[in-house]
Every structure is written in structure tokens, then in C-alpha cells.
C-alpha positions in Angstrom: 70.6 26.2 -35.2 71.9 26.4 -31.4 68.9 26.6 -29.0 70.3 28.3 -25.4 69.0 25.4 -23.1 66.9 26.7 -20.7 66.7 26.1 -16.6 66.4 22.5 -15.6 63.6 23.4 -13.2 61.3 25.0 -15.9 62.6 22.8 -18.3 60.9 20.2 -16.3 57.5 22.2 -16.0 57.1 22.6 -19.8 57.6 18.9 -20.6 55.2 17.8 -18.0 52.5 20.4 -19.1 52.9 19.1 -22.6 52.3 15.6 -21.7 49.3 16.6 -19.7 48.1 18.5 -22.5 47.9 15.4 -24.8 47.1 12.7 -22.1 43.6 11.8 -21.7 42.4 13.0 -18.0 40.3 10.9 -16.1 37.0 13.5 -14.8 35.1 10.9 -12.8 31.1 10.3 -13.6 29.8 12.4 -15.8 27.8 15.5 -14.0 24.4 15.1 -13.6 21.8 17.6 -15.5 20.2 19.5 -13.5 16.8 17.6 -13.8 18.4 15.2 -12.4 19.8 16.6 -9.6 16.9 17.9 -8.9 15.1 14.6 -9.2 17.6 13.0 -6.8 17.2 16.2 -4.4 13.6 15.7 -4.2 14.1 11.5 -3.7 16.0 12.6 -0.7 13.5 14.6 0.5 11.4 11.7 1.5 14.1 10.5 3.6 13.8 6.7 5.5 10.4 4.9 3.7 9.1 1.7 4.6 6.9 0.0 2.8 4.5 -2.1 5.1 3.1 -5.3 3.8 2.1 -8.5 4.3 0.1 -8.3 7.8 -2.2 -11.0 9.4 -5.3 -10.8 7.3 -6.6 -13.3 4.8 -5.2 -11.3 2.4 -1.8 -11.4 3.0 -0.3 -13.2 -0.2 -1.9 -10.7 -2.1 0.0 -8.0 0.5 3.1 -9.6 0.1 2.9 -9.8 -3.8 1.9 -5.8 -4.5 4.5 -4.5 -1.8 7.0 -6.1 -3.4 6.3 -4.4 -6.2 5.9 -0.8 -4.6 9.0 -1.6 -3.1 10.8 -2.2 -6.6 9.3 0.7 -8.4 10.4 3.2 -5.1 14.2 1.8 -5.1 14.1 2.4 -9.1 13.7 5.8 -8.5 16.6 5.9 -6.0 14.5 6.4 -2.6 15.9 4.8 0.6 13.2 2.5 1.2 12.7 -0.7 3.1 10.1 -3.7 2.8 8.6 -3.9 6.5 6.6 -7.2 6.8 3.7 -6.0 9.6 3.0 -8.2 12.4 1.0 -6.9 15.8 4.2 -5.5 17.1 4.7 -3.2 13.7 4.9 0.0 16.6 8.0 -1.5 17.9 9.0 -2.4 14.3 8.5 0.9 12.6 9.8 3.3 15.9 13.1 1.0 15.9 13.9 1.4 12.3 14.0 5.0 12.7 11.6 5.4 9.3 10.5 8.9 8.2 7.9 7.5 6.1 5.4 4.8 5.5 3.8 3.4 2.4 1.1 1.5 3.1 0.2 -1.8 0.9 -1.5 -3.7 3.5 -5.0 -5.4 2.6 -7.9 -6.6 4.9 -8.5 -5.8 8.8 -5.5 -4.8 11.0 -4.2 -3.0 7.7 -6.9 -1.3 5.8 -9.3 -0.8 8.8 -8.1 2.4 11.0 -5.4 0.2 13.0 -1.9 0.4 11.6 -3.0 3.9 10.8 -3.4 5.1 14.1 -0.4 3.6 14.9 1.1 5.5 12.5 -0.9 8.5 13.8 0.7 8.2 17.3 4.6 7.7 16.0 4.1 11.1 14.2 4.8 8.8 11.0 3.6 10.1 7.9 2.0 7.7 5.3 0.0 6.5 2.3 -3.8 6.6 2.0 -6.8 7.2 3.9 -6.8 8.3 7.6 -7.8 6.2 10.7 -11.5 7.2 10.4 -11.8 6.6 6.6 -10.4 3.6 6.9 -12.5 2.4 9.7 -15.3 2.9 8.5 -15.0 1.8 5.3 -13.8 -1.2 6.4 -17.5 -1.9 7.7 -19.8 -2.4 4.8 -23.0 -2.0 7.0 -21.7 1.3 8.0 -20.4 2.5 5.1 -24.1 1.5 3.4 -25.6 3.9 5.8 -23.3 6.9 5.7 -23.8 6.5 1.7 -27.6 6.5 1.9 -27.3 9.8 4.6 -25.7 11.3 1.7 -28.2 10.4 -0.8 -25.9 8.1 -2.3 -27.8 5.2 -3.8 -26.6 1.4 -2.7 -27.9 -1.3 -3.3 -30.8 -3.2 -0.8 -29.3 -4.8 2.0 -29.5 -6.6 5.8 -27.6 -7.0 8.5 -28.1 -10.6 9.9 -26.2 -12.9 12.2 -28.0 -16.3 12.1 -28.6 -18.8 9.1 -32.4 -18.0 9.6 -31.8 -14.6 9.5 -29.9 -15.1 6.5 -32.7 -17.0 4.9 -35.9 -14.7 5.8 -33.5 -11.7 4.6 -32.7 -13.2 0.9 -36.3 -13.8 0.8 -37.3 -10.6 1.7 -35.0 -9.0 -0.8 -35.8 -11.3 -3.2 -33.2 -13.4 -5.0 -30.5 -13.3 -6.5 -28.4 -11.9 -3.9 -24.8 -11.9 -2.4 -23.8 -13.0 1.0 -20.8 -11.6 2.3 -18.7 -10.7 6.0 -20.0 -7.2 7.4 -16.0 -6.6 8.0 -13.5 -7.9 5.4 -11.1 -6.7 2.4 -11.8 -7.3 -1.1 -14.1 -10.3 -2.0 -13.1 -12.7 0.7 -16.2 -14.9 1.6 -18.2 -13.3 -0.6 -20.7 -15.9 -2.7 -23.5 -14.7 -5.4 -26.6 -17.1 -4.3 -29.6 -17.5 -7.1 -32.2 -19.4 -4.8 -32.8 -20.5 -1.2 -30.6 -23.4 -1.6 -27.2 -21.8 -1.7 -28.3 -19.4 1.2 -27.1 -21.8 4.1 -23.6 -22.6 2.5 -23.0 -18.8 1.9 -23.9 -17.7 5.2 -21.5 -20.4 6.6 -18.5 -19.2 4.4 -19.1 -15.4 5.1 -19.6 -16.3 9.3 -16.5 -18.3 9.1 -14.2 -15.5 8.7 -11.8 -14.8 11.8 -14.0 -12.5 14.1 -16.9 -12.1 11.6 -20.3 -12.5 13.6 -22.3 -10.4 11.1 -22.9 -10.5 7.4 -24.6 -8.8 4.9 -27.2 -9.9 2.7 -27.6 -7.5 -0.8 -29.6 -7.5 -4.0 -27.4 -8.6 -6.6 -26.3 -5.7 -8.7 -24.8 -7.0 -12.2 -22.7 -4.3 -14.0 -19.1 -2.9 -14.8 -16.4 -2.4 -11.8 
């Protein structure tokens, strides 16, 4: 059978809409459900973070060690964040960087106690945790002791002392055993659990000795689950 050729022109067009017909089309990454966009919206949302660490307390390894982790579970979920490694001039450090946001993982004085936050406070930067009182005063055992009891929050016995001496009449008064440990610090740094009057001197010595501790805090011992 004859076939009438057709026009070159839309002879053209049919063969190349055939081929495209069978040839595989390349469509790019695969669109994303709508969870998922919405996920990703709301990562957005949160714009610049960083996640401030490290610091200049004694407790800066451990600083180091849990904002690297923070920092590795907020990149995961596809946030823009950035590991910020606080020294004194973390203003300057923080305002330069142009950061939206600020996780804090800091530990000890100059992190936990009211400092960095009012920092923050004054850059208009929002961020993690408790505010610049909390954190102040919580930060001071003796303080926070007192604020409990106005509260009728039972703590255990304690004194403020800020001799050796005054260290030794207060165990006795208290009765041992106790714990020894700095008025202002993170965590348990210089703390020591004392079971007579020979350990008291040694205790008071490693609780005084921390950087701009003057005071320390003698409590009844208090054995039970954290």
C-alpha cells in the first residue's frame, strides 16, 4: 500500500514526539511530601542558630563534648546552625555572626549563671533555657537554699562559712557526715562527702580553691536517688 508522505515539517514533529514518548525523561529529585516540606519550612523558621559552648569555667571539656552533640543532632534535622566556642568577647562574637538564635550548652559560671544570658538579653537574641535571673540565682547554692525554704520547700541543713574554722565548728554543729562544696559552681566540681573531722580541712581547701570561690557551704549528707 502507497502511503501519501506527509509535510517534512510535521513529519519531523511526529517522529520526535514518538521518541520522547518512549525515552525515559529525567524529572530531577523526587518531590518532597508535604510533611516534609513542612518540616523543612518550619527548620527555616529558626533561621541563623549558634550553638554556644565551651566557655571559661572548669567545666569546659564537658561544654565542648555535649555542644558538639547538640550541634550534630540540629544539622541532622537540616537547621543552619553553627558551633560558637564562648570566650569573654562572645557579644562581639555572636552580634558579628549575624545569628537569629542561640542554643545555649554552656556549664558553670559565666555560662549558666545570668551572664551570657543577659548578653543575649541586650542583642535581642533569643535562646535556650532559663532567664538571667533564674540562672543567677541558681547558680548560688546559699541563695537558692533560702528562696527554697521561703517556699516551704524542704533542703537539707546547711552553713555558709568562709574559714577552715568555720568550716570545722559548722560540720560539728551539723553533725557528720556532711558535704563540703563552693557556694558558686556548676555541677559537682569541688564538691567532697566528709565522714569525720579529719577530712574537714582538706574539703574546705578543695571547695575554697575554686577560681573566685571565697565561700562554701557545709550540708548534712543526704543519701538517696538523683
Amino acid at each position: 500500500m502507497l502511503r501519501r508522505a506527509g509535510h517534512p515539517s510535521r513529519e519531523k514533529a511526529t517522529t520526535t514526539a514518538r521518541m520522547m514518548a518512549v525515552m525515559p525523561c529525567h524529572q530531577g529529585p523526587p518531590a518532597m511530601k508535604g510533611s516534609a516540606v513542612a518540616e523543612q519550612n518550619r527548620n527555616n523558621d529558626f533561621g541563623k542558630v549558634a550553638v554556644v559552648m565551651g566557655g571559661w569555667s572548669s567545666e569546659r571539656e564537658v561544654s565542648l563534648m555535649s555542644g558538639q552533640a547538640v550541634f550534630d543532632a540540629l544539622a541532622s534535622a537540616g537547621i543552619d546552625v553553627h558551633p560558637v566556642d564562648a570566650g569573654r568577647d562572645i557579644a562581639r562574637m555572636l552580634l558579628a555572626g549575624g545569628f537569629e538564635r542561640a542554643f545555649l550548652i554552656l556549664h558553670g559560671r559565666g555560662g549558666e549563671d545570668g551572664i551570657v544570658q543577659a548578653v543575649l538579653e541586650l542583642a535581642g537574641i533569643p535562646y535556650t533555657g532559663s532567664g538571667v535571673l533564674a540562672s543567677a540565682l541558681a547558680m548560688d547554692k546559699w541563695r537558692t537554699k533560702q528562696f527554697l525554704q521561703q517556699c516551704g520547700i524542704p533542703t537539707p541543713v546547711a552553713l555558709l562559712v568562709d574559714s577552715p574554722d568555720d568550716a570545722r565548728r559548722a560540720a560539728d554543729t551539723i553533725g557528720y557526715p556532711v558535704v563540703v562544696k563552693p557556694s558558686t559552681e556548676g555541677s559537682s566540681i569541688g564538691i567532697t562527702m566528709v565522714d569525720d573531722a579529719a577530712g574537714i580541712d582538706a574539703a574546705w581547701e578543695l571547695a575554697a580553691c575554686e577560681p573566685n570561690a571565697s565561700l562554701a557551704l557545709i550540708s548534712r549528707s543526704a543519701l538517696g536517688e538523683q
